[in-house]
C-alpha positions in Angstrom: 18.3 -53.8 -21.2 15.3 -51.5 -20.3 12.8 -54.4 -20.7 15.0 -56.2 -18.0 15.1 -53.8 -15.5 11.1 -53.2 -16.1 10.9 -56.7 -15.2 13.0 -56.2 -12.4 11.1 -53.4 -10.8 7.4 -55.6 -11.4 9.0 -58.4 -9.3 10.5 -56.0 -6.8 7.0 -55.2 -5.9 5.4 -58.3 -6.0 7.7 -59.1 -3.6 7.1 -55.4 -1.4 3.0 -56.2 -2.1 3.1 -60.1 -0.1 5.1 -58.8 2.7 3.7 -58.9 6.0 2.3 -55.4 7.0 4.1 -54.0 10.3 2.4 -51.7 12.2 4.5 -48.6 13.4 4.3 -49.1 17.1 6.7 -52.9 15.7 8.8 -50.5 14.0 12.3 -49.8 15.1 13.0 -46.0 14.3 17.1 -44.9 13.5 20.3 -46.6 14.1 21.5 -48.5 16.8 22.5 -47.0 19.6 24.8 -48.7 22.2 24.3 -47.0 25.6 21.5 -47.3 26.9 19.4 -43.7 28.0 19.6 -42.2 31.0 17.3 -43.1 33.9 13.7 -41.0 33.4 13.7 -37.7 35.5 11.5 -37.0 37.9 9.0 -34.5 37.7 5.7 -32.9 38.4 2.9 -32.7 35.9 1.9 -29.0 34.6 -1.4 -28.5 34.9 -3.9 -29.5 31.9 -4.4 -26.4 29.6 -8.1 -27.4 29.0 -10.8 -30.1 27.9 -9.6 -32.2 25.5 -5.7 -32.7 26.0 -3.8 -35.4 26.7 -0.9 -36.4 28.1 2.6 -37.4 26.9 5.5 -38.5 29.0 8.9 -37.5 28.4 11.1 -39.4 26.8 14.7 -39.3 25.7 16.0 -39.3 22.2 19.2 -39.5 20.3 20.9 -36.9 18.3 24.5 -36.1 16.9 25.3 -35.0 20.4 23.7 -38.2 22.3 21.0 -38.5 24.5 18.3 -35.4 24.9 15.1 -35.3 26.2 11.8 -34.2 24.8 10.0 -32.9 28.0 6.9 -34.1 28.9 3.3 -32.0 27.4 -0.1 -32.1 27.0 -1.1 -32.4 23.4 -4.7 -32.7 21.0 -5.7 -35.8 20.4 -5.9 -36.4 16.3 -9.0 -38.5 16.6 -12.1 -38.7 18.8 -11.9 -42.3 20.9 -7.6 -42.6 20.7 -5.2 -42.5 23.2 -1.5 -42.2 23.1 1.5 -45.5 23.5 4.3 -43.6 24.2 7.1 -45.4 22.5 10.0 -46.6 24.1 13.5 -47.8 23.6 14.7 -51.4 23.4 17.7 -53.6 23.3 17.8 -56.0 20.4 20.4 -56.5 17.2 23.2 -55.2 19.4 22.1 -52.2 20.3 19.0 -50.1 21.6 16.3 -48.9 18.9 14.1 -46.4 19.8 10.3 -48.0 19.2 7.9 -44.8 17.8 4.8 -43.6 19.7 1.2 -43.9 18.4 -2.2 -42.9 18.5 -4.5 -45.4 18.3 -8.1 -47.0 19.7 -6.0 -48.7 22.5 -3.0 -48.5 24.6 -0.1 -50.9 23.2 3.1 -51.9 24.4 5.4 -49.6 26.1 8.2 -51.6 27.1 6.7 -51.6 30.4 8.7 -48.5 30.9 6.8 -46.8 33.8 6.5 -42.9 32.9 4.2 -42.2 35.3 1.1 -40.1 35.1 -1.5 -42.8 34.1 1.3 -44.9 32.4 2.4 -47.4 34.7 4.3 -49.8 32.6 1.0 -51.7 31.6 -1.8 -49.7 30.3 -3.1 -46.4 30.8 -5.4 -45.3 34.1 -5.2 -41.3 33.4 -8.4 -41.0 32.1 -11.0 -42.2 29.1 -13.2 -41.5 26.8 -16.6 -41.2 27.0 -19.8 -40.4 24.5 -17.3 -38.2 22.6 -15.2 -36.1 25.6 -12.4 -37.7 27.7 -12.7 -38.1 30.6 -9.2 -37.1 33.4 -8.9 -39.3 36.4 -7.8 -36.4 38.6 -5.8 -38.8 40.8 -3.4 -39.1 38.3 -4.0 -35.9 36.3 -3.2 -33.0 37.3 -6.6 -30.8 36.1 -8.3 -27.7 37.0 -11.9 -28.8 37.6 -13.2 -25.8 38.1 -12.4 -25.5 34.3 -12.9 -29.1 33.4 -15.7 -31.2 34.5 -15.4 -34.0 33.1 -13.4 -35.7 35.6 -13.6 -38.7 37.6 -11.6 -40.6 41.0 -10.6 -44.3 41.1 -8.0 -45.4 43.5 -7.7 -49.0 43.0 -4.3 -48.5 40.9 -2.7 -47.2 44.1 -1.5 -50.7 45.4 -1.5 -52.4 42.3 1.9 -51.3 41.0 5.2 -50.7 43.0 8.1 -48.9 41.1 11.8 -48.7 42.8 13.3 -47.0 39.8 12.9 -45.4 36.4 14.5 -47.5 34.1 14.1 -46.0 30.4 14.3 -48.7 29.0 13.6 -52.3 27.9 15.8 -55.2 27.9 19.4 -55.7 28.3 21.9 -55.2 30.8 19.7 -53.4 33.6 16.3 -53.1 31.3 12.8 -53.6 31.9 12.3 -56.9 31.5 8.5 -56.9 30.3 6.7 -58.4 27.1 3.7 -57.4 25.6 0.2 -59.3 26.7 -2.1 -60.8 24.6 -4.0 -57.3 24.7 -1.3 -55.5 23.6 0.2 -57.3 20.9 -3.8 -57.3 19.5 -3.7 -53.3 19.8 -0.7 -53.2 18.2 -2.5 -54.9 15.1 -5.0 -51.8 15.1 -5.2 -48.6 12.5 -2.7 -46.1 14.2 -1.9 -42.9 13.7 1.3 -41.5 13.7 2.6 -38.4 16.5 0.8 -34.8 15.4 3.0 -32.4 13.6 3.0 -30.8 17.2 4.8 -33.4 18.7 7.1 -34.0 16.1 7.6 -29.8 16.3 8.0 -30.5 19.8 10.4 -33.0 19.5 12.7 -30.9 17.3 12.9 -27.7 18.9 14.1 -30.1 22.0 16.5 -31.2 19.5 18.0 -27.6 19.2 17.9 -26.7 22.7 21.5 -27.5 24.4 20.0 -27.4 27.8 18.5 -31.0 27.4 21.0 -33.2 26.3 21.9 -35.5 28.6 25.3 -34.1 28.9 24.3 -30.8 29.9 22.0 -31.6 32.2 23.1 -35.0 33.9 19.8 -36.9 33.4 18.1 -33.7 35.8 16.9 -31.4 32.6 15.5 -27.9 33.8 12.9 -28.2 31.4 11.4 -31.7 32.1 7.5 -31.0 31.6 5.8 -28.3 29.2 1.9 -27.1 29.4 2.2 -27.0 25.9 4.6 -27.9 23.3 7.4 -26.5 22.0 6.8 -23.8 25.2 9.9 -23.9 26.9 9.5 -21.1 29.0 7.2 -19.3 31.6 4.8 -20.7 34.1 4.2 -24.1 32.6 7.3 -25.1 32.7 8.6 -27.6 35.1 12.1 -29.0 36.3 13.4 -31.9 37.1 13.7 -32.5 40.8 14.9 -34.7 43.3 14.6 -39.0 42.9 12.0 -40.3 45.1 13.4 -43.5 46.1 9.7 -44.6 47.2 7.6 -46.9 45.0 4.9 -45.5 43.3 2.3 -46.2 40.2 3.7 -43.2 39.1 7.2 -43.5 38.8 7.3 -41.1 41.4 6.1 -38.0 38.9 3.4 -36.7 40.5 1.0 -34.0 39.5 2.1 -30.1 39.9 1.8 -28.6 43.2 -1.2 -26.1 42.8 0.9 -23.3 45.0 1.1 -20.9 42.0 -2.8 -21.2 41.3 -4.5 -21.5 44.6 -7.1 -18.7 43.6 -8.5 -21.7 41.8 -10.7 -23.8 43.8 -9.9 -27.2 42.1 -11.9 -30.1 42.9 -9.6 -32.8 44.6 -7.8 -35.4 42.1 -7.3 -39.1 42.8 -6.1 -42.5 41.3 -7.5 -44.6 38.5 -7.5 -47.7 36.9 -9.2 -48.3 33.3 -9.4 -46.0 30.5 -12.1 -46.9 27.6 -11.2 -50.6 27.3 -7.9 -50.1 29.1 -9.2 -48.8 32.4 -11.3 -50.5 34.7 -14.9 -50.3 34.9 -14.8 -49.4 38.4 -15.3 -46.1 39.4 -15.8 -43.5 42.4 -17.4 -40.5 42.5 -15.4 -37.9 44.4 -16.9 -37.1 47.9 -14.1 -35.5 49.4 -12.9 -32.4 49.7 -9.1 -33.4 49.5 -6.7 -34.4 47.2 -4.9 -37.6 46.7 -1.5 -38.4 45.2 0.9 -41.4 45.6 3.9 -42.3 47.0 5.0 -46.3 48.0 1.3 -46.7 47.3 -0.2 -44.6 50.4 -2.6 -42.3 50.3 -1.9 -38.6 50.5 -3.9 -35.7 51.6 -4.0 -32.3 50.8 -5.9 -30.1 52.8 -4.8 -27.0 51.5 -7.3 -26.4 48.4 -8.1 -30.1 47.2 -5.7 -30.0 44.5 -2.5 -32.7 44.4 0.4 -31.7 45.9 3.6 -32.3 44.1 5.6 -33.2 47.0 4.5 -36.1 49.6 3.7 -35.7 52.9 6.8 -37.1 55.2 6.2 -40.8 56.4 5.3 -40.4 60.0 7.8 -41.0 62.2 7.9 -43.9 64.7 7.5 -42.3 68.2 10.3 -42.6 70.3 10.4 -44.9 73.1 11.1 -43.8 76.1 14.1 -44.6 78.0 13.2 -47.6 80.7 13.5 -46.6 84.5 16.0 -47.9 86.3 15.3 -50.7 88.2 14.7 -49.7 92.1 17.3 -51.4 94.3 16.8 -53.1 97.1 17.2 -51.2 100.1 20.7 -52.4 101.7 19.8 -54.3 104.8 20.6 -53.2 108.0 23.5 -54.1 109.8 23.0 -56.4 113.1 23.0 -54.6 116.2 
């Protein structure tokens, strides 16, 4: 009877060992949930707590009590030369499976969720490394550059992606309804890395916080963006706001207002497009003395201290026509004499 189930286990892995290898970003992570989340919040983007962090959007996950979300923070890379695919969840098998985050030499598939914030849907045009220190495009990134130097501006994302909603998620009745490229599925064949324990710490004191489940807070969590993680209180904190209705390449997020740190004399931000091999090559060198953010892919100034503003400018106004004069009448002729 042993001898059998020795035998047993040896051809249990033979069978493990010839399997095709998935990587993790293919991976389908819990059970099957069948609502799908909430649309994404909208929000401003803390500013960046110094060289070297990057970005991670918000997200929802799923808990005992349903839906929460895991505000958005800026967090250490694990490994010189990767960037972040935020994962994403996805209708398939009769239900929707959350689909893990990575780190990894390139940017994989997303869902073509649009969290905003470099992470259109398609990519990643927030920054890039380069020679060993990444590079923020301050367009998109919301970074002090008095503090932080290396920084860059490219605009030619601004009209290259229009957003009218925040759909989290892909697939299924009212989903996103992208597939990956050829260049995604190959970086999804790459050596990844899985989230830092400060994410996953992140994650899980989001878990224990009442205030963002989705039925606290209606899909409009008070805490939607952290500086750090696993801070969910003071100054780098952010809220959900308002839904722009506007398209945007970023989802309408924006990057933080610079009102509370105007003693700061931040060089002015603007948009990007290609980080390492997922931005493009093109890029401008800042000249001006105002910021840029975007909203239904216009350009938007900010005179005030050359920092982004979180809120857009209002559309200008048509100018009201005047009224047309009343047409003169003929003079009534005279009567005979």
């Amino acid at each position: 009877m042993r001898k059998i189930h020795f035998v047993g286990l040896v051809l249990l892995a033979g069978v493990v060992m010839f399997m095709p290898a998935r990587s993790s970003a293919q991976i389908s992570v819990g059970v099957a949930v069948h609502i799908g989340p909430p649309a994404l919040p909208v929000y401003e983007q803390p500013i960046c707590p110094g060289a070297g962090y990057l970005w991670t959007p918000g997200y929802w996950a799923y808990g005992d009590d349903g839906y929460y979300w895991v505000p958005g923070t800026w967090v250490m890379a694990p490994t010189v030369g990767f960037l972040w695919t935020p994962g994403y969840w996805g209708w398939g098998g009769g239900g929707y499976f959350w689909h893990a985050g990575y780190w990894g030499p390139h940017v994989g598939f997303y869902g073509g969720i649009n969290y905003g914030f470099g992470y259109g849907g398609v990519g990643f045009v927030g920054g890039r490394w380069n020679g060993g220190v990444f590079a923020y495009n301050t367009a998109v990134m919301h970074v002090n550059t008095t503090v932080i130097h290396n920084t860059y501006v490219d605009r030619t994302v601004i009209n290259n992606v229009t957003v009218s909603n925040h759909v989290s998620y892909n697939g299924g009745t009212g989903g996103v309804s992208a597939r990956p490229t050829s260049t995604e599925l190959t970086a999804e064949r790459e050596h990844h890395v899985a989230p830092t324990s400060m994410q996953t710490q992140h994650e899980h004191a989001a878990s224990t916080n009442r205030a963002l489940l989705a039925s606290e807070n209606h899909g409009k969590p008070a805490i939607a963006a952290t500086a750090k993680p696993g801070e969910f209180s003071g100054h780098g904190v952010v809220a959900a706001r308002a839904s722009s209705h506007s398209g945007s390449p970023n989802g309408g997020n924006k990057p933080l207002s610079n009102a509370a740190t105007l003693h700061k004399t931040d060089r002015p931000p603007s948009l990007t497009g290609g980080t390492g091999s997922n931005m493009s090559s093109s890029t401008h060198a800042n000249t001006s003395n105002t910021a840029h953010t975007n909203a239904s892919s216009a350009h938007l100034n900010n005179a005030a201290n050359g920092a982004p503003k979180g809120q857009p400018h209002p559309q200008n106004k048509p100018q009201v026509e005047s009224k047309p004069h009343a047409e003169s009448r003929p003079p009534k002729e005279g009567k005979p004499h």
